[in-house]
DOKEPA-697007 format. One line per field, with one value per residue: residue number from 1; x, y, z of N, C-alpha, C, O in turn. Coordinates in steps of 0.001 Angstrom, whole numbers, plus 500000, padded with zeros to 6 digits. Example, Ala and Ser with C-alpha at 12.3 -4.5 7.8 and 13.67 -1.06 7.14 Angstrom:
BEGIN
seq: (1 2)
nu: (513190 512850)
nv: (494310 497750)
nw: (507800 507080)
cau: (512300 513670)
cav: (495500 498940)
caw: (507800 507140)
cu: (513200 512900)
cv: (496700 500030)
cw: (507800 507870)
ou: (514236 513409)
ov: (496681 501138)
ow: (508465 508039)
***
This chain:
BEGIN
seq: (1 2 3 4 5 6 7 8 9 10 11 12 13 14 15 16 17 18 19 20 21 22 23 24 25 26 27 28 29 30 31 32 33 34 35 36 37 38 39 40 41 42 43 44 45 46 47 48 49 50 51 52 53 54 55 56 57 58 59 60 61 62 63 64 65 66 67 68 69 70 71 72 73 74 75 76 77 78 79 80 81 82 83 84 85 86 87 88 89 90 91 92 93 94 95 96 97 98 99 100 101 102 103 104 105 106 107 108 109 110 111 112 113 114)
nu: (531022 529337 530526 532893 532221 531271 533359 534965 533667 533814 536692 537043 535553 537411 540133 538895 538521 540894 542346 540474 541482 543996 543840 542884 544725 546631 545595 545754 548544 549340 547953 549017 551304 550665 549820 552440 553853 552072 552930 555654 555671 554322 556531 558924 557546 557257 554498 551943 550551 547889 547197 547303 546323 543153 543270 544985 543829 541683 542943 543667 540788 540288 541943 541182 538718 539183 540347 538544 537133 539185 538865 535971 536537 537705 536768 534665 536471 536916 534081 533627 535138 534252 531316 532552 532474 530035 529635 528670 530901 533498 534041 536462 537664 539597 542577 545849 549220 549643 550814 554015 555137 553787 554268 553579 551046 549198 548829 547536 545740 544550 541468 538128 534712 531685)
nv: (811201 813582 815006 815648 816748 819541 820082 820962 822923 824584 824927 825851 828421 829824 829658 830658 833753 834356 834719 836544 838640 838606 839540 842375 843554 843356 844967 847456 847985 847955 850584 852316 852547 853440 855845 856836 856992 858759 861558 860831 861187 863981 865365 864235 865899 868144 869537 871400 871520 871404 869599 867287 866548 865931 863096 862337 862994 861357 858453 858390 859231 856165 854202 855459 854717 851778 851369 851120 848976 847001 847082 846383 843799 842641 842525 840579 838318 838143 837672 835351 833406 833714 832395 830583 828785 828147 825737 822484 820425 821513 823101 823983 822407 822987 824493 823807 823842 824616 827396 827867 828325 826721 823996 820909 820579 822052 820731 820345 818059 819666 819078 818347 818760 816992)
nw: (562836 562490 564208 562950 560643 561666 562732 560455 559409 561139 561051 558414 558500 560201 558892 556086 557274 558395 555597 554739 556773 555749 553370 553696 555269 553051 551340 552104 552281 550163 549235 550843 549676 547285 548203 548282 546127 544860 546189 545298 542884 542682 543236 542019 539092 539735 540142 541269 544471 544287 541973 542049 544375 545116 544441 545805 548142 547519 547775 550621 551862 551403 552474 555441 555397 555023 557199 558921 557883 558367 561465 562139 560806 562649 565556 563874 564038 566727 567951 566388 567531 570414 569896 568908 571198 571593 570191 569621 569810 569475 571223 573337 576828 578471 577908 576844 578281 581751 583565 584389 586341 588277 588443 587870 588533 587719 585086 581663 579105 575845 575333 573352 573517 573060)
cau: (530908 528935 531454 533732 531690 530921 534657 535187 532843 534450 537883 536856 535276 538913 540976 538745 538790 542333 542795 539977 542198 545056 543236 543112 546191 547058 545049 546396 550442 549170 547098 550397 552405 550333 549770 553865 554054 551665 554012 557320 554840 554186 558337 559822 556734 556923 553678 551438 549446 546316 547327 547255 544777 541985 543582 545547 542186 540617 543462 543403 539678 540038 542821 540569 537629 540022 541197 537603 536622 539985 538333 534826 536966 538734 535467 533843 536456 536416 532806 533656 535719 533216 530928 532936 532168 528803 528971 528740 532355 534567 534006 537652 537446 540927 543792 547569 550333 549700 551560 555012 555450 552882 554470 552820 549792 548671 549301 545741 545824 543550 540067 537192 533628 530915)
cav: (811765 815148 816031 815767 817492 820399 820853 820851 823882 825701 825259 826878 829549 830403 829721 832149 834467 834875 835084 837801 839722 838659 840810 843832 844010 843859 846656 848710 848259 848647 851996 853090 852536 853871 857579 857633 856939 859959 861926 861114 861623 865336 865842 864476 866510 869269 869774 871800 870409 871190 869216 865590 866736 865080 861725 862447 862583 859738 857207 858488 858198 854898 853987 855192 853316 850414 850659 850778 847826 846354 847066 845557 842495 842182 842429 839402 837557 837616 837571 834016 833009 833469 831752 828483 828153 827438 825000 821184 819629 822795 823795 824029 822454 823171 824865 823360 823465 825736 828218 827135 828310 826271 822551 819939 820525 823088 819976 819374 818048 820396 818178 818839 818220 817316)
caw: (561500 562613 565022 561977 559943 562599 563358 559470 559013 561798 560463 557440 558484 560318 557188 555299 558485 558316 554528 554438 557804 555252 552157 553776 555778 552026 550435 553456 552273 548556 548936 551648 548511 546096 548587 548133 544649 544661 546604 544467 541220 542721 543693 540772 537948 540228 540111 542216 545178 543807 540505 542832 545751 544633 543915 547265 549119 547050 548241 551681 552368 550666 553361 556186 554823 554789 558629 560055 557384 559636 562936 561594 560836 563915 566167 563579 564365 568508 568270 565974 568568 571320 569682 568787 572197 572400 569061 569888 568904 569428 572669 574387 578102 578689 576905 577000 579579 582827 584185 583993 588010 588821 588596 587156 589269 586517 583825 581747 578055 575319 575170 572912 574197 572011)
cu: (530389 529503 532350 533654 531616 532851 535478 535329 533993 535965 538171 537032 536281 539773 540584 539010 540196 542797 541903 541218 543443 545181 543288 544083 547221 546873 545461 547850 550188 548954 548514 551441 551955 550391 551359 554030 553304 552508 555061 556525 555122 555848 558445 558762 556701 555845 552755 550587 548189 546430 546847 545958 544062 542246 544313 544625 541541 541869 543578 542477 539729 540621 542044 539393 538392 540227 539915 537062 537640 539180 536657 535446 537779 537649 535333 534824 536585 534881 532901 534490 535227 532564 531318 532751 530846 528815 529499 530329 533474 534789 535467 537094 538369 541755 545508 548015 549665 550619 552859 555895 554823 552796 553441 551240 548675 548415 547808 546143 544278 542758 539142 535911 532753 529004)
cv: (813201 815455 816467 817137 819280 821202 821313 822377 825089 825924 826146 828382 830396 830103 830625 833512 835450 835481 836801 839294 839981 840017 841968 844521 844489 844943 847502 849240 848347 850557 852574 853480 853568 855629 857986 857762 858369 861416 862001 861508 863427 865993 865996 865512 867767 870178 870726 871236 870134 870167 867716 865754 866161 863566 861733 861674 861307 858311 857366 858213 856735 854169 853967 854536 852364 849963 850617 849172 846705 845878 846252 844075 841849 841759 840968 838447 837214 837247 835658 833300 832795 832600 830059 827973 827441 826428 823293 821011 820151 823181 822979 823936 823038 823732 824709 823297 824476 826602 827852 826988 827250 824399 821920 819260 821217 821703 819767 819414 818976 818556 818985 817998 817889 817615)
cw: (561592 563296 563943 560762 560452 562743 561464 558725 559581 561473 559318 557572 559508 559495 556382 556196 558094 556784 554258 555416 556095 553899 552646 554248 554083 551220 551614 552949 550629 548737 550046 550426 547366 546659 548270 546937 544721 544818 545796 543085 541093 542771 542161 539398 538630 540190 541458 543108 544683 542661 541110 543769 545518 544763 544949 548271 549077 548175 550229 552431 552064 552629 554511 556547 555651 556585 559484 559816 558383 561276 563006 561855 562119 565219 565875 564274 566205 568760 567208 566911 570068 570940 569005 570349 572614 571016 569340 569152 568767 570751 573254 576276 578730 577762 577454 578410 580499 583185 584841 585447 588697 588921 587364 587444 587869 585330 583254 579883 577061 575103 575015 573796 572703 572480)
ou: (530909 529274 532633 534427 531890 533286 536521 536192 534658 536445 539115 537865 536020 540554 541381 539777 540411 543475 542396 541597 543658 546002 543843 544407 548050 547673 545018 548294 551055 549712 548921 552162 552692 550816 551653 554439 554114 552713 555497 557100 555682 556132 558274 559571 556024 556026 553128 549794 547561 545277 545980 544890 544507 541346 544370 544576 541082 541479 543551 542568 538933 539920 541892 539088 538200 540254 539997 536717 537132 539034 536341 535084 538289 537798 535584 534308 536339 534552 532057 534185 535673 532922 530728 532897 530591 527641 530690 530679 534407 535875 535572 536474 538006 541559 546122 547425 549024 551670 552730 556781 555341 551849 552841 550590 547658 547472 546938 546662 543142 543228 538901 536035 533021 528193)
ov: (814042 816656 817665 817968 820163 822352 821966 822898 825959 827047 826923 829201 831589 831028 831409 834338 836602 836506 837834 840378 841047 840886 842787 845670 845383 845643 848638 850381 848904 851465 853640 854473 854311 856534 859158 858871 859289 862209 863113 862260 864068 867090 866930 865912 868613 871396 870542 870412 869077 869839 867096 865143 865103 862860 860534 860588 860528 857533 856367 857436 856099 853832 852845 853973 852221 848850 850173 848359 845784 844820 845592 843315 840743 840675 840100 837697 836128 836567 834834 832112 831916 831553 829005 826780 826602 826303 822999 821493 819635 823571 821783 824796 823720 823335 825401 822862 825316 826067 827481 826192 826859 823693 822375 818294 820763 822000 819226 820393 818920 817443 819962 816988 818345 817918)
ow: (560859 563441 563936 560286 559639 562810 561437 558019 559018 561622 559176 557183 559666 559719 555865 555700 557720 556699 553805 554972 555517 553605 551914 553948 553907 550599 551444 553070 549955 548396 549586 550329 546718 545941 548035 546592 544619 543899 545497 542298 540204 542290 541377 538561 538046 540197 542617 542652 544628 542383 540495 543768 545965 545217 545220 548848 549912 549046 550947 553382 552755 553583 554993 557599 556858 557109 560630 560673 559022 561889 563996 562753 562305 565782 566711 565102 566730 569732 567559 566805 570806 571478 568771 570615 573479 570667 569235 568075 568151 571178 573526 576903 579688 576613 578267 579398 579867 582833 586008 585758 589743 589265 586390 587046 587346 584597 583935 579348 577533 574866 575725 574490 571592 571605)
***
């Protein structure tokens, strides 16, 4: 029942994991969209640069904000991935097939420890 529980937790907290990676990969191809829209705004109104600049800049820092908040999130999760190692009920002894040169000597099924 607490291994259950334990492996429960940790499933979670990779399901949110991914949906959070998933959120920003999204505000990344929004705010990409939105700097062109800026772009065809300035073409087609023929406006002068200075008229957008500002609101240029703003979505740009935003953007680079955005790709370190990426690199932040990419870290948490190897550093969550390290650490499912030391947590009772997760810990990988083994992982899948072997090395596909390597016969059936290599052969070991994935087994959790607890």
């Amino acid at each position: 029942m607490r291994r259950q529980a334990i492996w429960n937790a940790v499933h979670e907290v990779g399901i949110h994991t991914r949906a959070v990676e998933g959120l920003i990969e999204s505000a990344l191809v929004e705010l990409s969209e939105l700097q062109s829209k800026l772009v065809q705004v300035s073409n087609v109104a023929g406006v002068s640069y200075s008229t957008l600049q500002e609101s240029f800049e703003g979505v740009s820092a935003t953007i680079n904000d955005l790709v370190k908040v990426r690199s932040t999130m990419a870290h948490c999760h190897e550093v969550f991935v390290e650490t499912k190692e030391k947590i009772p009920g997760v810990r990988t002894t083994s992982w899948g097939d072997g090395d596909p040169c390597c016969g059936s000597i290599a052969h070991t099924d994935l087994r959790v420890v607890a």
